[in-house]
C-alpha positions in Angstrom: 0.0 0.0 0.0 1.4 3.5 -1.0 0.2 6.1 1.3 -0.4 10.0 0.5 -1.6 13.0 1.9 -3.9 15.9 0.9 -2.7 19.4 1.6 -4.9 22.1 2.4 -5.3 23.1 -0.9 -6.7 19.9 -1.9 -3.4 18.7 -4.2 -1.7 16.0 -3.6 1.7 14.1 -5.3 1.5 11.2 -6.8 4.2 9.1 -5.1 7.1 8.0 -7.4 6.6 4.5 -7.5 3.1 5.1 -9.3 4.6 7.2 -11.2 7.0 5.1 -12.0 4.7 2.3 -12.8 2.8 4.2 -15.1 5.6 5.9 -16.4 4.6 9.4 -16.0 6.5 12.4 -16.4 6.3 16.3 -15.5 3.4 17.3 -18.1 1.7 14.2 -18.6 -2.2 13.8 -18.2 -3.8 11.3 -15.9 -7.3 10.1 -15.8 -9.5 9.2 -12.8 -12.7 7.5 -12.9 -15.1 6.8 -10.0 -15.9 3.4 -9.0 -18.1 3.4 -6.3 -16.1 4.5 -2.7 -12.7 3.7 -5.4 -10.8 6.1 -7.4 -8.7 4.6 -10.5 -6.1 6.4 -11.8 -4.3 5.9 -15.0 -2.2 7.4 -17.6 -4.2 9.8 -20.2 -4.2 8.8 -23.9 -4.9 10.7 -26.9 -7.9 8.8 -27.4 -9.4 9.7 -24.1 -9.9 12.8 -25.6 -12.7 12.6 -28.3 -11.3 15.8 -30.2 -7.7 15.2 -30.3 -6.9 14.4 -34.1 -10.3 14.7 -35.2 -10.7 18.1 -36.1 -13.0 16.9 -39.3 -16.1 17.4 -37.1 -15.3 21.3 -37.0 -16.3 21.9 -40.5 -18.2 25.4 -40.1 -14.1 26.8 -40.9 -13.4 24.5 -43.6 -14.7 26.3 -46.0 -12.3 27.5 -49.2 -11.9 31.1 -47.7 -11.1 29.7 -44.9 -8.6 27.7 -45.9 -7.0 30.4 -48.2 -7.2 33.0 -45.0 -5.1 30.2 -43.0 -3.1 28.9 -45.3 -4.2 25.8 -44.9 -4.0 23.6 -48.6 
């Protein structure tokens, strides 16, 4: 059992041998999820995030103007 504390500000570290385990660095993004009285913890991926790469849903500034006015091509 790895034990932690919460500091008045509500923050706490995450100990290095979970960050070890998970192989986290200074910048990465975690997830938690809520399991009943449990919290799980685990290293973000980019497809946790529904709009990383996937841009193609925004199509309101796709049009040809658009694309000229930010260079895209």
């Amino acid at each position: 059992m790895i034990l932690g504390k919460i500091t008045a500000k509500a923050q706490t570290t995450i100990p290095r041998a979970v960050r070890r385990a998970l192989g986290l660095k200074p910048g990465d993004e975690v997830v938690w999820e809520i399991d009943g009285d449990h919290v799980i913890m685990t290293r973000a991926h980019a497809e946790t995030d529904p709009f990383v790469g996937n841009f193609s849903s925004f199509t309101e500034w796709a049009s040809e103007a658009d694309c000229k006015a930010f260079d895209h091509h």
